[in-house]
C-alpha positions in Angstrom: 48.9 -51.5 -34.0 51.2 -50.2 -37.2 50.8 -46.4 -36.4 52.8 -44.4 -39.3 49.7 -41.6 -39.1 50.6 -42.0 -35.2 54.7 -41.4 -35.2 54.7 -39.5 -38.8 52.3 -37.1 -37.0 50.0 -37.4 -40.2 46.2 -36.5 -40.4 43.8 -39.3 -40.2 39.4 -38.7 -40.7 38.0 -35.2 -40.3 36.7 -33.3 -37.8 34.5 -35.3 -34.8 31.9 -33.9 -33.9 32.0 -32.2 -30.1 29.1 -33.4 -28.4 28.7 -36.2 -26.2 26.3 -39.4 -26.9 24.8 -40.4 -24.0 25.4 -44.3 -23.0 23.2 -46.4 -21.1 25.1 -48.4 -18.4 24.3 -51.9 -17.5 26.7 -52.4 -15.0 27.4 -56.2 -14.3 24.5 -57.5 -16.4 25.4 -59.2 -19.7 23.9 -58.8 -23.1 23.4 -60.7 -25.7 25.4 -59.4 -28.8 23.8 -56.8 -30.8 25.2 -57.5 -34.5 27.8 -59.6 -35.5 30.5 -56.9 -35.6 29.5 -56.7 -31.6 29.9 -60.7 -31.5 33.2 -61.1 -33.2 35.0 -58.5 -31.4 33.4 -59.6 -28.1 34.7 -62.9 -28.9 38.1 -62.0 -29.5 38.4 -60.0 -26.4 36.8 -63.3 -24.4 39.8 -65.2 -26.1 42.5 -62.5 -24.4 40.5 -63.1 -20.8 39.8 -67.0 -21.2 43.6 -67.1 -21.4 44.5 -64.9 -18.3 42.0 -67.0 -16.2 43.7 -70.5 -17.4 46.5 -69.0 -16.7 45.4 -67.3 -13.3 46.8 -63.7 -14.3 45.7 -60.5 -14.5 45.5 -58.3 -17.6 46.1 -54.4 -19.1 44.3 -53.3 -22.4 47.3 -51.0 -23.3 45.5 -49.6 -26.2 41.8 -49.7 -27.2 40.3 -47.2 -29.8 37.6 -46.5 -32.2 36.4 -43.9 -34.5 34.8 -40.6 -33.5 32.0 -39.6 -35.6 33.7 -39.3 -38.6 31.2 -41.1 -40.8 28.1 -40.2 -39.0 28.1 -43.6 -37.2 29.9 -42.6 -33.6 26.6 -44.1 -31.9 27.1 -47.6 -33.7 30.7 -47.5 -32.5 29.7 -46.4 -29.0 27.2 -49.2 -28.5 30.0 -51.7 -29.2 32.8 -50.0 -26.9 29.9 -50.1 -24.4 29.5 -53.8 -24.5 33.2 -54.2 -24.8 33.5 -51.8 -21.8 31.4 -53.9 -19.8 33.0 -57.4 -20.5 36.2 -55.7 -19.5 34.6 -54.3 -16.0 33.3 -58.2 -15.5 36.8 -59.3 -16.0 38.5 -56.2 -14.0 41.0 -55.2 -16.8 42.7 -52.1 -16.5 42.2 -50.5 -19.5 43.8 -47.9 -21.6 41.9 -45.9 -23.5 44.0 -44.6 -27.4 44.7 -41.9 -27.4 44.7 -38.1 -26.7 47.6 -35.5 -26.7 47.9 -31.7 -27.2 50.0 -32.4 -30.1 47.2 -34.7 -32.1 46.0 -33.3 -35.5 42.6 -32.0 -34.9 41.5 -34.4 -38.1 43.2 -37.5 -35.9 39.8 -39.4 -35.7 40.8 -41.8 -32.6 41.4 -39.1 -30.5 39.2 -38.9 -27.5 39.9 -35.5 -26.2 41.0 -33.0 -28.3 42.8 -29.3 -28.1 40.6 -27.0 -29.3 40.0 -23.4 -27.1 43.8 -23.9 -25.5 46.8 -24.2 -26.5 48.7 -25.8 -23.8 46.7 -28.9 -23.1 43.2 -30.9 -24.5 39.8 -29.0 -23.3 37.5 -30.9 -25.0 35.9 -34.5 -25.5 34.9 -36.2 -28.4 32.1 -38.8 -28.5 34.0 -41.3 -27.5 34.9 -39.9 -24.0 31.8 -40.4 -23.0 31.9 -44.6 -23.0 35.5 -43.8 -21.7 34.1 -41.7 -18.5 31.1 -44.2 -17.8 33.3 -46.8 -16.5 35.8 -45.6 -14.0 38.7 -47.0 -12.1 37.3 -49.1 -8.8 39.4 -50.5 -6.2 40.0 -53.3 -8.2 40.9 -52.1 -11.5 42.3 -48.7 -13.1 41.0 -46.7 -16.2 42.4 -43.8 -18.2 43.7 -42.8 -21.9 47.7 -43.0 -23.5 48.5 -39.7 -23.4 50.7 -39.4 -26.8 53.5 -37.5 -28.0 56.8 -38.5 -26.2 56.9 -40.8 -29.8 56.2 -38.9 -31.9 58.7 -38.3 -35.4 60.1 -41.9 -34.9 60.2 -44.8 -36.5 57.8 -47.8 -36.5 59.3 -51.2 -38.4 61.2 -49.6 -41.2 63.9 -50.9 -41.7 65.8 -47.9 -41.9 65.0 -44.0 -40.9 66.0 -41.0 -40.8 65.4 -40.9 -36.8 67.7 -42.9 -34.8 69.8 -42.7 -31.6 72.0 -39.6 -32.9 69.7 -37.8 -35.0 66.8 -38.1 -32.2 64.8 -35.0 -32.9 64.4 -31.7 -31.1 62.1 -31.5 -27.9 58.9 -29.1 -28.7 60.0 -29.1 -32.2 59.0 -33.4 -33.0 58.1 -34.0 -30.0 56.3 -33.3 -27.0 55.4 -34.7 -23.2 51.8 -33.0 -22.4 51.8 -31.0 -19.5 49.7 -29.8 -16.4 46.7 -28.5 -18.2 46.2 -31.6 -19.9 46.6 -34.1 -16.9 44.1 -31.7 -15.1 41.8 -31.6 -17.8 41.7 -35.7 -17.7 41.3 -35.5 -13.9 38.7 -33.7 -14.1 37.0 -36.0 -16.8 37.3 -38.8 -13.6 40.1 -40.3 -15.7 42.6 -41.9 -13.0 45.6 -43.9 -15.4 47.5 -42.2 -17.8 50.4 -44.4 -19.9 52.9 -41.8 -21.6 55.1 -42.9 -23.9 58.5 -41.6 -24.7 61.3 -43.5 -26.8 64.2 -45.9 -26.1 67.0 -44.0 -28.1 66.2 -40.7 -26.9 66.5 -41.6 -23.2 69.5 -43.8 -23.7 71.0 -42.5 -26.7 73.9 -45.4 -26.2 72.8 -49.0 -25.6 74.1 -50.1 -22.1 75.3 -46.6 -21.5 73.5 -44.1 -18.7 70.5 -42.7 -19.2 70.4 -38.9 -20.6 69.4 -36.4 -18.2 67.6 -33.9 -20.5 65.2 -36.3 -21.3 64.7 -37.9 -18.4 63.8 -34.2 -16.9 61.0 -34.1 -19.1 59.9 -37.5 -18.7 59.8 -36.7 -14.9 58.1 -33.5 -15.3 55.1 -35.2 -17.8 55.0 -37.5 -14.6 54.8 -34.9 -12.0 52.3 -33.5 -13.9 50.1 -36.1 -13.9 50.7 -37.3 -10.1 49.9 -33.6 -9.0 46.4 -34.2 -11.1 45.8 -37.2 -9.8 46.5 -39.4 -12.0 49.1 -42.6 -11.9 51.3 -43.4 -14.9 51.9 -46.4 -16.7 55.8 -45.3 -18.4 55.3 -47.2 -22.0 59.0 -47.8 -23.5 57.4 -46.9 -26.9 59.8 -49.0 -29.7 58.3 -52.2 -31.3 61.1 -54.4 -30.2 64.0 -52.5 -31.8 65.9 -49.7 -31.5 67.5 -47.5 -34.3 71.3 -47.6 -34.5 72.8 -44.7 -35.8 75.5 -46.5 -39.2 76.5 -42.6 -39.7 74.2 -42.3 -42.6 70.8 -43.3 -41.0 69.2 -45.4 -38.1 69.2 -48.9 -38.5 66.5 -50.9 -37.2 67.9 -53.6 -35.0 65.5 -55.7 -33.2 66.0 -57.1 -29.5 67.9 -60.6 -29.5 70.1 -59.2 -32.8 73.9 -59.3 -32.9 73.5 -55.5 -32.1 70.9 -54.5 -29.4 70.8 -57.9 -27.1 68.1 -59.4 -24.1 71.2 -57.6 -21.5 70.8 -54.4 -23.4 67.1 -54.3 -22.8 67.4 -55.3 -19.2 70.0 -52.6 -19.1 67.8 -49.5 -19.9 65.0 -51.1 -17.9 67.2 -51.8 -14.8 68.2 -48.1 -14.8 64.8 -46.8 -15.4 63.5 -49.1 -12.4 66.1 -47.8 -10.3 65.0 -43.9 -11.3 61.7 -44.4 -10.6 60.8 -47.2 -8.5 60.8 -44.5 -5.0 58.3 -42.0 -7.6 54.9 -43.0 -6.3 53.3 -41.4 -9.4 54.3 -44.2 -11.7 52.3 -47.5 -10.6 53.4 -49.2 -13.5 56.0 -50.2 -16.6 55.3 -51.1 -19.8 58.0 -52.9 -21.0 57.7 -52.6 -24.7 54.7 -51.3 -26.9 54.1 -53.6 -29.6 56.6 -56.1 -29.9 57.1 -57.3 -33.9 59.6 -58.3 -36.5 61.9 -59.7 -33.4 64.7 -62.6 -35.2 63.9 -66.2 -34.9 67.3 -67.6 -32.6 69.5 -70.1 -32.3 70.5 -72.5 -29.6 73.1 -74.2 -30.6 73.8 -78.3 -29.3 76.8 -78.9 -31.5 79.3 -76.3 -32.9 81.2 -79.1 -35.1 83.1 -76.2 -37.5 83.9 -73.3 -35.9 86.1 -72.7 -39.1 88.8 -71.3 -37.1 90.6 -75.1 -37.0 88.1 -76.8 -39.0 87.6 -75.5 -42.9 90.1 -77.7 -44.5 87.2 -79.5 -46.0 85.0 -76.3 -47.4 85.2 -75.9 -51.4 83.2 -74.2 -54.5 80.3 -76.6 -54.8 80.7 -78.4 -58.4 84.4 -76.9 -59.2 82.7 -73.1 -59.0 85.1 -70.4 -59.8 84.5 -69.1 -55.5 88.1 -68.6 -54.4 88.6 -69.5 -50.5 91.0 -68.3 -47.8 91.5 -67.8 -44.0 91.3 -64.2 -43.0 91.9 -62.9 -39.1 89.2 -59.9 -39.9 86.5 -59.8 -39.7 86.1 -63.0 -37.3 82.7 -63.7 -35.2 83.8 -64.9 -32.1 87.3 -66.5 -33.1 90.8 -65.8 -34.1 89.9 -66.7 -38.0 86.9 -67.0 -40.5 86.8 -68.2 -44.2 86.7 -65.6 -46.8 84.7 -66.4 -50.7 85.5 -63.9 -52.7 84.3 -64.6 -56.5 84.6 -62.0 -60.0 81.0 -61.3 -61.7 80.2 -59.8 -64.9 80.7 -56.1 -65.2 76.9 -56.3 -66.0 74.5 -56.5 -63.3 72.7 -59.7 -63.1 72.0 -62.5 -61.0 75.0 -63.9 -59.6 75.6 -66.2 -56.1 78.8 -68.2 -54.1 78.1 -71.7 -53.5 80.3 -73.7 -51.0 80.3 -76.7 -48.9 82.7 -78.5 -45.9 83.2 -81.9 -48.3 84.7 -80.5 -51.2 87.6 -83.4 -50.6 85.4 -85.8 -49.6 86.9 -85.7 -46.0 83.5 -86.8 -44.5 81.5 -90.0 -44.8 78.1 -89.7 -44.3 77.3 -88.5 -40.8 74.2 -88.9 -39.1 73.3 -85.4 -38.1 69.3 -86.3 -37.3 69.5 -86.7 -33.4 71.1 -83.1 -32.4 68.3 -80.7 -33.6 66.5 -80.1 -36.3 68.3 -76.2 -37.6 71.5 -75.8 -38.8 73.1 -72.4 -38.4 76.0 -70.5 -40.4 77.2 -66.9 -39.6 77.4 -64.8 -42.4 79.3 -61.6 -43.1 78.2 -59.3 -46.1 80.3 -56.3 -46.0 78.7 -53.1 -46.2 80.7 -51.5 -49.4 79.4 -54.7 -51.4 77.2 -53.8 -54.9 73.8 -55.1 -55.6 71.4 -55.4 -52.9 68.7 -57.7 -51.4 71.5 -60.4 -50.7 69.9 -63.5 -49.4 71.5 -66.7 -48.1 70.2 -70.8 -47.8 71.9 -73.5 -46.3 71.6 -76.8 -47.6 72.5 -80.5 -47.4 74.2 -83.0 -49.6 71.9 -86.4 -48.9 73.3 -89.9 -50.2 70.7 -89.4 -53.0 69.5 -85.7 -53.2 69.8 -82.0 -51.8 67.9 -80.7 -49.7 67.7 -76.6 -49.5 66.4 -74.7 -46.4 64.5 -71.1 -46.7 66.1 -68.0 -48.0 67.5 -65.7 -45.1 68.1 -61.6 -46.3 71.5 -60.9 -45.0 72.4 -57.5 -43.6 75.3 -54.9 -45.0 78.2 -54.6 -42.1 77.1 -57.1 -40.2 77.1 -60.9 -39.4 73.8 -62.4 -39.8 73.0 -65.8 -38.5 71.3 -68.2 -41.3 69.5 -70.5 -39.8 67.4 -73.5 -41.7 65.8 -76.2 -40.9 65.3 -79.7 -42.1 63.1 -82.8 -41.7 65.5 -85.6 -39.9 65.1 -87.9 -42.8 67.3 -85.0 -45.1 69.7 -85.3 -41.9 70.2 -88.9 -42.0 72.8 -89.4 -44.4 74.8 -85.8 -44.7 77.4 -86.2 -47.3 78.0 -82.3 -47.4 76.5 -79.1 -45.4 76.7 -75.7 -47.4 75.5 -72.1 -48.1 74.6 -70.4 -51.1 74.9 -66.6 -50.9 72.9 -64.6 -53.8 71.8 -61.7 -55.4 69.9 -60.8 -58.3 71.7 -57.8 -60.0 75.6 -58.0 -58.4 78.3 -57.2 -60.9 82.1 -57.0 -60.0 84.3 -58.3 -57.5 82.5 -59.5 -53.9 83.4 -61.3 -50.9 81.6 -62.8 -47.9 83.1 -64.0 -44.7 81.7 -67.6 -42.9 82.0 -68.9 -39.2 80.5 -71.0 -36.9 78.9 -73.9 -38.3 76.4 -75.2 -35.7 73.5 -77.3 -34.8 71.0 -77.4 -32.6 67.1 -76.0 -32.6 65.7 -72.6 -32.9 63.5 -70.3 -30.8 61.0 -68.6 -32.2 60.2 -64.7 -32.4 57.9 -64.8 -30.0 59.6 -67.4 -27.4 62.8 -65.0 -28.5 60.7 -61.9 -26.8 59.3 -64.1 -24.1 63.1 -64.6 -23.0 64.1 -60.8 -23.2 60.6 -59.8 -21.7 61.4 -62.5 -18.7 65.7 -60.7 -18.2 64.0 -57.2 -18.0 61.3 -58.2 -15.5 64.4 -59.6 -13.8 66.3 -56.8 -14.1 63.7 -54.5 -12.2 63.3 -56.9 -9.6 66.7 -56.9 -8.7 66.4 -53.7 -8.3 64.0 -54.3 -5.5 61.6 -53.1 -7.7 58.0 -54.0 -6.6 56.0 -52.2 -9.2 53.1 -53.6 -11.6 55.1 -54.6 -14.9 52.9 -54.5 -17.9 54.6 -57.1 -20.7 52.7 -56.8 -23.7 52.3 -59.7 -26.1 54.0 -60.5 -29.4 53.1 -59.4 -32.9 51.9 -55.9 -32.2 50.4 -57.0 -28.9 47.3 -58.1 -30.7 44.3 -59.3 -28.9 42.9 -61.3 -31.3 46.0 -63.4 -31.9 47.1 -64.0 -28.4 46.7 -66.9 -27.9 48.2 -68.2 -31.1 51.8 -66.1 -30.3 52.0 -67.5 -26.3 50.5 -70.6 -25.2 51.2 -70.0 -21.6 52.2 -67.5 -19.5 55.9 -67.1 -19.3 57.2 -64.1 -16.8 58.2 -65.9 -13.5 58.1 -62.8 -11.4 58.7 -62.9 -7.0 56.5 -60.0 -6.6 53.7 -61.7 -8.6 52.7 -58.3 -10.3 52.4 -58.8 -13.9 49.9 -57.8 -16.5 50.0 -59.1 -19.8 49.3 -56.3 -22.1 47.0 -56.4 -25.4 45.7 -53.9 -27.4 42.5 -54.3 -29.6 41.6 -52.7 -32.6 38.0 -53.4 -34.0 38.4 -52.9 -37.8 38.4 -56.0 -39.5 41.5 -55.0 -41.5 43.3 -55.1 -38.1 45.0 -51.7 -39.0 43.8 -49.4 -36.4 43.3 -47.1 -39.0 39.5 -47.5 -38.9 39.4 -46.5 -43.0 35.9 -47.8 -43.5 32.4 -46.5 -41.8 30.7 -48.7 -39.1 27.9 -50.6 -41.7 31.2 -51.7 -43.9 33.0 -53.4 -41.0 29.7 -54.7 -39.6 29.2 -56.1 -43.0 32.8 -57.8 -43.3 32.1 -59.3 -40.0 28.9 -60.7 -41.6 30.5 -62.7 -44.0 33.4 -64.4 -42.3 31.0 -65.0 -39.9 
């Protein structure tokens, strides 16, 4: 779910009120759908379990929330997570409850146990614990809340913040792991599970490096806390699929599978966590990654036929352009050499762009490029002192009677980005020419890019790209001898409604044969999680895409 109120620590609602509605239980018999609101979201949540029992797994609800009675209306929304409650018990999901925390915003409307006589921990329920308390964990299946804060004052998918590895935050000053009054206080509710999250650059602060012992002490205190109360914890590596490299100047938000922050580094921090906690019988379980999104759509190359180290004789300015080319040592992506195209714009700011192809001499007859996948890829360096911004990149193809462009690709400052596009194998029949066009729309001056690595072959998408670095952490942990419960949640923000559509089968091959696939479902129609509209709105949006 995109939480900004969540990690910016920002007020959401009013006050709930403090008393409990009372919820008739009709354990193991089904009903028939109340209103359509009830239908639809029953529906999507059938979709999630249809899936696991095709696929003969078993499944986590990570997160599940709704409003407490800020509008007034904290019965309608408690007769739904009733009947959602009860499909989950008939399909023995462990479930998650979001969210509760000592550090939560008394105003934070999704909170299901708030702190309001204590300082040090939650002490009272909202009207939503009391659909949370009516179905317990069994022998078969676990149920508690995400107890928040280990998160908090981080980023969500911005592309850039001011948190990042180096400038991490201050413990009890942005963030905070709740302690023994609140895992007592849960206990004590009959709560069993808690999932605490905490964040991937503040317990390794270097990717591939060790872990860092101050905050893996409070991590294992939070968890001690919760095993003396009786609870077990899910650890829930709270990041969205990226983690935040410090450039000196800010974090920069560099996804899993980028140049920068790689599968191996993710089955890095994993395969030390596993190996710090896989003896601690408090934690029964790993999350692997909250809410996966925004991950890059890869390349697999079949042919690398111009690695333009040996092989850019032929590149030239497209249509005797004014882009001057030459062989430069640095920087390089994986060679000795890669070709630099430097070109002079206007002092003004305007559009401007550097257009180049490998047939500029007419070197190649037309090749048949349609039987080696479907994606051509070029690597792409913008360096990071270059004016203008929102540079963008397209490959294209020179047919025997017409171009053929491929999607625009943003390219990022400092860095080699892969541009990737695809074509139809009719424009890859008769290739006279392959070539980039690298743009922006206000550059002025002098500006250069760097190329390398002409390939071919077929792309993996973002979520086959997180199936593959989900699959090397599971890995990772098993190697370990590792024989917890591994919750991998699903792609695109772990959404229940849409998962399905993201993973058509299930993909961790696991020896221990312990996964969950982890969703999290949100009810409001706006699939925000912020709930910003009272229960008769969302019933009546329901109504008319019914």
């Amino acid at each position: 779910m995109h939480r900004r109120t969540f990690l910016k620590l920002l007020a959401v609602g009013v006050p709930g009120a403090a008393a409990a509605i009372t919820v008739a239980r009709n354990a193991g018999h089904w009903l028939p759908p109340r209103d359509a609101l009830h239908q639809v979201v029953l529906q999507e949540l059938a979709g999630f379990t249809t899936w696991l029992e095709q696929n003969h797994v078993k499944g986590f609800i990570g997160e599940v929330g709704w409003p407490d009675n800020t509008d007034g209306d904290a019965s309608d929304w408690n007769q739904l997570a009733q009947a959602w409650f009860e499909a989950a018990d008939r399909s023995q999901l462990w479930v998650a409850g979001w969210a509760t925390g000592a550090w939560w915003e008394a105003t934070y409307s999704l909170a299901m146990y708030r702190r309001e006589n204590s300082e040090a921990g939650v002490d009272t329920p909202n009207t939503q614990a009391s659909v949370l308390e009516a179905h317990p964990s069994t022998n078969t299946y676990l149920r508690g809340i995400a107890v928040a804060g280990g998160s908090f004052s981080a980023a969500t998918d911005e592309p850039t913040s001011d948190f990042s590895n180096v400038q991490r935050g201050t413990y009890d000053v942005d963030y905070h792991y709740d302690g023994a009054e609140t895992y007592q206080y849960l206990a004590q509710r009959g709560l069993r599970l808690a999932r605490i999250d905490f964040r991937w650059e503040r317990i390794q602060p270097t990717p591939g490096g060790p872990l860092d012992e101050a905050e893996l002490a409070h991590l294992d205190d939070a968890v001690a806390s919760a095993g003396a109360a009786g609870l077990q914890v899910v650890l829930d590596l709270h990041n969205y699929g990226a983690y935040y490299l410090s450039d000196g100047r800010q974090g920069v938000r560099q996804a899993i599978g980028s140049p920068t922050i790689s599968e191996s580094h993710f089955a890095d921090v994993w395969q030390r966590l596993s190996a710090h906690y896989q003896d601690n019988p408090n934690v029964v379980a790993y999350g692997l990654m909250n809410e996966p999104t925004d991950l890059p759509t890869l390349f697999d190359a079949q042919t690398r036929f111009a690695d333009l180290d040996s092989s850019a004789n032929g590149w030239q300015a497209d249509n005797g352009g004014p882009e001057v080319l030459s062989r430069i040592s640095s920087p390089s992506h994986g060679g000795q050499f890669a070709l630099k195209i430097a070109r002079e714009f206007p002092s003004a700011p305007g559009y401007g762009h550097m257009r180049v192809h490998d047939n500029g001499s007419t070197i190649h007859a037309p090749r048949d490029l349609s039987g080696a996948g479907d994606t051509l890829a070029l690597w792409v360096y913008l360096p990071a002192d270059t004016g203008g911004s929102s540079w963008q990149a397209r490959l294209f193809v020179y047919g025997d009677r017409r171009s053929f462009d491929a999607a625009s690709v943003p390219l990022q400052r400092g860095n080699w980005t892969q541009v990737t596009g695809q074509f139809t194998a009719d424009a890859l029949k008769n290739v006279l020419a392959v070539g980039i066009q690298v743009y922006c729309n206000d550059v002025a001056g002098p500006a250069w890019i760097a190329l390398d690595g002409l390939a071919q072959g077929a792309q993996r998408t973002p979520a086959q790209v997180w199936e593959a670095a989900s699959q090397s952490a599971v890995d990772s942990i098993r190697a370990n001898g590792d024989g917890k419960v591994i919750a991998v949640g699903g792609y695109g923000w772990s959404r229940v409604p849409s998962w399905a559509e993201q993973h058509s089968r299930a993909w961790i091959q696991d020896p221990f044969d312990r996964i969950r696939y982890e969703g999290h479902h949100y009810w409001d129609r706006g699939r925000s999680s912020f709930y910003a509209r009272p229960y008769a709105d969302e019933l009546s949006s329901a109504r008319s895409s019914a």
